[in-house]
C-alpha positions, 0 to 999 in steps of 0.5 A: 376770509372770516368764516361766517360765509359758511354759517350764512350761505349754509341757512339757504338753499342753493336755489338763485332766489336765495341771492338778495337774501344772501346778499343782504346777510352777507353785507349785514356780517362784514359790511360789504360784499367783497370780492372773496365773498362773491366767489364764496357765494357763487360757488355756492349757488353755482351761479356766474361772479358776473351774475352775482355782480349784475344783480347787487350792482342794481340795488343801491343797498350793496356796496363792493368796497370796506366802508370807512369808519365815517360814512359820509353821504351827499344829498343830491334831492332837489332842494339840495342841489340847487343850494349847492349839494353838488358842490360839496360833493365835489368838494368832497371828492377833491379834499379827499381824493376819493369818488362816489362809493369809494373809501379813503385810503386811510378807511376814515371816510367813504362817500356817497350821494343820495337822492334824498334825506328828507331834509329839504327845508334845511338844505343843503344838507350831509350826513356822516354816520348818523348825524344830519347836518344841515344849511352846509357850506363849503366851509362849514364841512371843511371844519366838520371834517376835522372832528371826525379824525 
């Protein structure tokens, strides 16, 4: 485990409103929280690994697996899902043989679903890492897909 935690954890004081920010820096360092780090930080904060679990697990922010090194995410908003976004989520799923917040085995790709990118005139829409990509198809990820080796 890299030895960042003690620098982070060492800014704070051990008191439990010091978590979110802990976590939120924690997250920003290695890109997730994982399970050595929640050790870490309950040992710190003298706190319970289920505590520490129960409040991440409620913000949407955290994530307790290594992202990949493609981020794709699903939009599931309204306009999106009546144009099919939860088909191509569950395209996704099966050609990559992964569920929502997890990563490939390969850590090519992660995947989540989103309530809203704010494209809804475009829908249904995916983005992966930064780019928005939109009116997709079944289809059309297939071969997005294979770009992103």
């Amino acid at each position: 485990m890299p030895e960042n935690i003690d620098s982070i954890l060492s800014q704070y004081s051990r008191t439990l409103d010091e978590l979110i920010p802990i976590l939120q820096d924690v997250q920003s360092e290695f890109g997730y929280i994982g399970s050595e780090l929640v050790k870490k930080i309950s040992r710190y904060l003298r706190i319970s690994e289920n505590q520490i679990y129960g409040v991440a697990s409620f913000y949407a922010q955290f994530r307790f697996t290594a992202p990949g090194r493609n981020s794709i995410r699903v939009c599931l908003g309204t306009a999106c899902h009546v144009r099919g976004g939860a088909t191509l989520l569950e395209m996704l799923e099966r050609g990559l043989e992964i569920t929502c917040g997890e990563t490939t085995p390969d850590g090519r790709f992660d995947l989540e679903r989103v309530a809203c990118l704010g494209c809804c005139a475009l829908s249904p829409v995916v983005q992966i890492n930064k780019n928005i990509y939109s009116r997709m198809t079944v289809t059309k990820l297939t071969e997005l897909l294979k770009v992103y080796e």
